[in-house]
C-alpha positions in Angstrom: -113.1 50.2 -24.6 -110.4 52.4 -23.8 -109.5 54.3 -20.4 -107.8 57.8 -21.0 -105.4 57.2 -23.6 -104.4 59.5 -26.5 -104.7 56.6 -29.4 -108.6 54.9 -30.7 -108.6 51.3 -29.4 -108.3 50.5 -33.0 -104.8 52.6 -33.2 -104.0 50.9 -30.0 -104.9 47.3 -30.8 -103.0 48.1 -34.2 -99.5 48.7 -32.3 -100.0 46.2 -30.0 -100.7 43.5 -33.4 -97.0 45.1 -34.5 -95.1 44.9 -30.7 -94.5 48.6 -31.3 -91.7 49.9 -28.4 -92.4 53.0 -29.5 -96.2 53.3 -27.7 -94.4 51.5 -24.6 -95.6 53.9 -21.5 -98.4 55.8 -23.8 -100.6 53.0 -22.3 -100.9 49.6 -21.3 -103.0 46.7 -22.6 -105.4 44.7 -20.2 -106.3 41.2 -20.8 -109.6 40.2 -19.4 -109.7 36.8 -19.8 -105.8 36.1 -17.7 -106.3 39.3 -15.4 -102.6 41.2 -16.3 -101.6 43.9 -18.2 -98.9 44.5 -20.3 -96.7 47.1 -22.3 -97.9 47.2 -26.5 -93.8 45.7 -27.3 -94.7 42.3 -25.1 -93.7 39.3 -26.9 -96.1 37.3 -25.3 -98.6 35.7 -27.3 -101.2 37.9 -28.2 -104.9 37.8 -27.0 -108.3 38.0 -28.5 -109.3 41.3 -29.4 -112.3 40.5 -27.4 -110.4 39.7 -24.1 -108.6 43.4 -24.7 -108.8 46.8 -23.1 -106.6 49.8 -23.2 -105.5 51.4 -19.9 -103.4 55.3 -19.9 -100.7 53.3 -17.4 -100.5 50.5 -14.8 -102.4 51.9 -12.5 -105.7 52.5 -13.8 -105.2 48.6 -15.1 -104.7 47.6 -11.4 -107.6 49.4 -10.1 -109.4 47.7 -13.0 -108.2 44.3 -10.9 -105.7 43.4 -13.2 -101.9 43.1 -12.5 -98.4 43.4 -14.4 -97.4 40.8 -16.6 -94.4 39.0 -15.6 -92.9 38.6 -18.8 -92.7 42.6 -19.7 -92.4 44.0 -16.5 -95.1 47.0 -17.8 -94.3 49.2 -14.4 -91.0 49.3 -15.1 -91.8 51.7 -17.8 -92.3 54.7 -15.4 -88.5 53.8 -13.8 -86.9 53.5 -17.6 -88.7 56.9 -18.5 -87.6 58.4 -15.2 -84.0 57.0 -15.9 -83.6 58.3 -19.7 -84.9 61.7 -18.5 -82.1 62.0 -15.8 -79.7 61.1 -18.4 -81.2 63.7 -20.9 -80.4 66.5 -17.7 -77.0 64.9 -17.3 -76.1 65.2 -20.6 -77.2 68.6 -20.5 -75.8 69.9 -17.8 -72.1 68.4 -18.3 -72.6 66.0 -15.7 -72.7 62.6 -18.1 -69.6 62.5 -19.6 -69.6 58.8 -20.8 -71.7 55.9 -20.8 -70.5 55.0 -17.4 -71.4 58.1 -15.8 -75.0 57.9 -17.1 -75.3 54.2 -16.4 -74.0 55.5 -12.5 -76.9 57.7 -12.3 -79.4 56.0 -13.5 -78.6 52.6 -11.3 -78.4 50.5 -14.7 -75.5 48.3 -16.3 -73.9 50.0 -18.9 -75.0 48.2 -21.9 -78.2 47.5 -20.4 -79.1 51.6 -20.3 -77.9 52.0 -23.9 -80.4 49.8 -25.2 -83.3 51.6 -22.7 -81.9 55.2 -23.9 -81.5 54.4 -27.5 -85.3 52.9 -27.4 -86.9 55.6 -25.6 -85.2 58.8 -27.8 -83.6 56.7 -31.3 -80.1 57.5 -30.3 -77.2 56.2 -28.4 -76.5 58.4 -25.3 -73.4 59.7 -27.6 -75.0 60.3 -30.1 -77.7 62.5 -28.3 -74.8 64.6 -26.9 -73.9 65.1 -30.0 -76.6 66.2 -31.4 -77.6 68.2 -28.5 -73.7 70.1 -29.1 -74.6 70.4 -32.7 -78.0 72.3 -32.0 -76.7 74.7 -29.7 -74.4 75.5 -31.9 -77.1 76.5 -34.6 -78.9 78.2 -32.1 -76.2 80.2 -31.0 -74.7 80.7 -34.6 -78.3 83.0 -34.9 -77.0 85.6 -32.4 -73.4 85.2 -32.0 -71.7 88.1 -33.8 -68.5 86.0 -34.3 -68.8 82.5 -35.0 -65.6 81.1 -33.1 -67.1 82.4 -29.8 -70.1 80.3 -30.9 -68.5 77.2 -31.4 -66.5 77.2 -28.2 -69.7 78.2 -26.4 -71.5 74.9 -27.9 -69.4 73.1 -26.4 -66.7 72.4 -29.3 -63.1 72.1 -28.4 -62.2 73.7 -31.2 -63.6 75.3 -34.6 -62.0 72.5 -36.6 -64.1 69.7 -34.3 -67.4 71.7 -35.4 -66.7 71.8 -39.0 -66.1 68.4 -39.1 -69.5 67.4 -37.4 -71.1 69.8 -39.6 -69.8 68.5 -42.8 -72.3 67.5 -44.7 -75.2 68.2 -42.5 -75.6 71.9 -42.4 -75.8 72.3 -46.1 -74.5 76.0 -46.3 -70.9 76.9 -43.9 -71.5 77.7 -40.4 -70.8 81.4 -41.6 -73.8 81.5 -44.5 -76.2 79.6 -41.7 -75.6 82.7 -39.9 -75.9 85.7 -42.2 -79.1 84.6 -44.5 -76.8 82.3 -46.8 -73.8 84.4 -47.6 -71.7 83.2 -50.1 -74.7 80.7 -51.1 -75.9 80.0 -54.8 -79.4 79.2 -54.7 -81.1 79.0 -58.4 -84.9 79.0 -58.4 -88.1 79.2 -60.3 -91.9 79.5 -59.8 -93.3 77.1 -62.3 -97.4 76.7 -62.7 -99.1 73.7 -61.1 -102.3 71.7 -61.0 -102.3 72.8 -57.1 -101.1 76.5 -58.1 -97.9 78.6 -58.8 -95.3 76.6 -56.9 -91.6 77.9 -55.6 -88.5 75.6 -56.2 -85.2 76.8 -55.1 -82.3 74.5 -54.2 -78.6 75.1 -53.8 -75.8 72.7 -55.3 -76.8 70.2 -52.4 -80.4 69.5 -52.9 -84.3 71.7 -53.3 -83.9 73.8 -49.8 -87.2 75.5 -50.6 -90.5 74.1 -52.1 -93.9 76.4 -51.1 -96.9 77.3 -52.5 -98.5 80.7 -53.8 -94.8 82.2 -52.9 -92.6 84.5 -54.7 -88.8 85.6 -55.1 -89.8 87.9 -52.2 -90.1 85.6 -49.6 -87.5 83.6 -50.9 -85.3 86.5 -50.6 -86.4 87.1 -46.9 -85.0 83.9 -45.9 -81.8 83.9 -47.3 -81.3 87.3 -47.4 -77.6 87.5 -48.4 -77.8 84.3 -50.8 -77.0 84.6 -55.0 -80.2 83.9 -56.1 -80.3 82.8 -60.3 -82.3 81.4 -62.2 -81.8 77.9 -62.5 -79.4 76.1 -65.3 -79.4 72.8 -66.3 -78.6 70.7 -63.8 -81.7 72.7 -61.7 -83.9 72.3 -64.5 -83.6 68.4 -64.3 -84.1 68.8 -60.5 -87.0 70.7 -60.8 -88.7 68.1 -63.4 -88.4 65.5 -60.5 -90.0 67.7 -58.3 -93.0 68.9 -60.2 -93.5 65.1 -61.2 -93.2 64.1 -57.3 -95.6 67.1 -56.7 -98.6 65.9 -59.2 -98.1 62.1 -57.9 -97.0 62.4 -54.4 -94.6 59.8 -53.0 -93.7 59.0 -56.6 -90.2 60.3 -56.4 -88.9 59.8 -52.3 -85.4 60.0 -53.4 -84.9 64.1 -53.9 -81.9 65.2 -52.7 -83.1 67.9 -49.6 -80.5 70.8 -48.6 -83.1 71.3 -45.1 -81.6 72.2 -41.5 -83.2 72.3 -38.1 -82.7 71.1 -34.7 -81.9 67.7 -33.8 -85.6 67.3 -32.6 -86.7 68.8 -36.1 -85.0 66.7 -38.1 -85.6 63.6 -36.3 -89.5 64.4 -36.8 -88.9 65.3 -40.6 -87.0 62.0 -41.0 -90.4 60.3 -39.5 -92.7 62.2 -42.0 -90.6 60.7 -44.5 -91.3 57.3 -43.4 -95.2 57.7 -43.5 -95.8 55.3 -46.3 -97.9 57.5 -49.5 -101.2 57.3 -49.1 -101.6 56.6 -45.5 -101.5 59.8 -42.6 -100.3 59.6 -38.9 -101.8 61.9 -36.0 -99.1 64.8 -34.0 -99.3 62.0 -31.2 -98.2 58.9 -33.3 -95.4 61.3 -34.9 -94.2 62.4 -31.3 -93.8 58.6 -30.5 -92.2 57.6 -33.8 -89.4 59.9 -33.1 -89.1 58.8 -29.6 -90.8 61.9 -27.6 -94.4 60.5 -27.6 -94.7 63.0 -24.7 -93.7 65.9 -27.2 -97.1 65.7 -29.1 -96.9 70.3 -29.2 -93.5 70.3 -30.6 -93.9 67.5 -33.0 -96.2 70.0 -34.3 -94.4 72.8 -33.9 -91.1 70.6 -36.1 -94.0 69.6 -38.5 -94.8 73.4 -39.5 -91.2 74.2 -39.5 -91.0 72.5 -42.7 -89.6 74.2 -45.4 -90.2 71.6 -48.1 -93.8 70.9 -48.4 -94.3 67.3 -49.9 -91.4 66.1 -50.7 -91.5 66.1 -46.4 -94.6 64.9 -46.7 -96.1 67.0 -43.5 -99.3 66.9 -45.2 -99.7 63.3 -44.0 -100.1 64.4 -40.2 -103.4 64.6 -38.9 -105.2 65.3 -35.9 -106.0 62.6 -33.4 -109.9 63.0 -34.2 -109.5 62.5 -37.5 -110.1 65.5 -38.7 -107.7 67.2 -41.6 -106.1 70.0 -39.3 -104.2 72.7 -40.5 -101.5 73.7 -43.3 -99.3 76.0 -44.2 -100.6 76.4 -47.8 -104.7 76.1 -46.9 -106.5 72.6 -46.2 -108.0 72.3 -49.8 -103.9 72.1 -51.0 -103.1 68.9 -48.3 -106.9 67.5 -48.9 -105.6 67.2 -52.8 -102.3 65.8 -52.0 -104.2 63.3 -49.3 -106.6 62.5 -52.4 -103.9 61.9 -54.8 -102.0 59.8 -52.9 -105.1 57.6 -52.3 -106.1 57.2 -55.2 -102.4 55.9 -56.6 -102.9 53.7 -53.4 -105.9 52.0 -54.4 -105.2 52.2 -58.2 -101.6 50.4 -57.2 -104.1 47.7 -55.6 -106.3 46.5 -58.2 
């Protein structure tokens, strides 16, 4: 029986069965029949289901009478957390310049803290500062009225640094991310499907749009500035793929996406991805797949933020209780798409 934690003892024992780092510090697993407890990643051997019980952190296990395992040091979780935090306010801040700096901080060897840092968020400290740059500078790119005093205010040492970084993430320029997709070709169509009328619109890089029970309308109120046409050839074999991947979800995973968001966004759309057709994850198991399992509201919030419904397969997210939760296009829509995918699952099966 579990004490406190988010997971069901079943979701719990299930991570623990697959050493999973990423439910490290979300609670910690008490074995009965040796008296220690230990973090869900612990190579140890593992122990009868029987002998098992789930504790929210080391110290609820230790009043249980238990203590920490010597083999995963599970306390140590609380310092490493504390540590990658510090490093996150360096980083923001200014103050951790290199990989030295933030090892300084935090009291760690160098190569040691890249491994707990990388672990705890899925990037290198570097690669979170860059990241970090990057998102300010789309956030700031939504105000700024001229872009150069944007990209020197994200931290860039000069506009040809940013364009660089940006090159082939952003999708549309710097310039059409700011004014509703200036200068941007996006061809569309609203085609008729077994879950209802369905809007497609992609530019040259990949489907940037894919809703339900929308119009030209809304498409026009989010790229307000774009060249919106109607879609020639090359769209219309795009938009076969997706009305195929749309009636057999997860049939198709390799759709070219023109999508943009922060780093945290896109980090949580890269997990949706992951979540295997036919199966569904719950806001907290997200969080921790992408590294924030303390982030369960704005996992979320990045799951609604989605602006290609299946083929980001936000559908797939859950709440903890089981129950179907909410979506952007009505529950009887992701209950389909749920269904669907099922029913491949099992038909794959037999």
């Amino acid at each position: 029986m579990s004490k406190d934690i988010a997971l069901t003892d079943d979701q719990a024992w299930a991570a623990v069965l697959r050493r999973d780092r990423s439910c490290d510090g979300q609670f910690v697993t008490g074995v009965l029949s040796t008296g220690i407890y230990c973090r869900p990643s612990c190579a140890a051997r593992h122990p009868a289901r029987r002998n098992v019980r789930f504790f929210a952190n080391g110290e609820l296990a230790r009043a249980a009478g238990l203590r920490p395992c010597k083999r995963c040091h599970p306390d140590d979780m609380a310092r490493e957390t504390s540590a990658v935090l510090a490093a996150i306010d360096a980083i923001r801040s200014g103050e951790g310049d290199s990989l030295a700096d933030l090892a300084a901080i935090t009291g760690y060897a160098p190569t040691h803290f890249q491994r707990l840092f990388k672990r705890a968020t899925g990037l290198s400290p570097a690669a979170y500062a860059r990241a970090l740059r990057d998102e300010r500078a789309r956030e700031i790119l939504g105000g700024a009225a001229r872009v150069s005093h944007a990209i020197y205010d994200a931290g860039y040492e000069a506009p040809s640094r940013f364009y660089a970084a940006m090159e082939g993430r952003m999708g549309m320029s710097p310039s059409a991310w700011k004014d509703g997709g200036r200068g941007v070709r996006i061809a569309f169509a609203i085609v008729q499907t077994t879950l209802g009328p369905m809007l497609v619109a992609a530019t040259d890089k990949g489907v940037c749009r894919l809703s339900f029970n929308e119009g030209e309308a809304e498409l026009r109120a989010r790229f307000p500035e774009a060249d919106l046409v109607a879609g020639d050839a090359d769209f219309t074999a795009l938009l076969a793929r997706v009305i195929a991947a749309v009636e057999v979800p997860g049939s198709d995973p390799h759709i070219p996406l023109d999508v943009r968001g922060t780093a945290f966004q896109e980090r949580i759309w890269q997990e949706l991805r992951r979540i295997p057709s036919g199966e569904t994850r719950s806001y907290a198991q997200l969080a921790a797949a992408a590294g924030r399992p303390r982030a369960v509201r704005a996992a979320g919030s990045a799951n609604g933020a989605n602006n290609v419904a299946v083929l980001i397969p936000c559908h797939r997210v859950i709440r903890s209780d089981g129950s179907t939760g909410g979506y952007a296009y009505g529950t009887a829509i992701k209950e389909e798409l749920l269904h669907r995918e099922r029913a491949s699952d099992a038909s794959d099966r037999d």
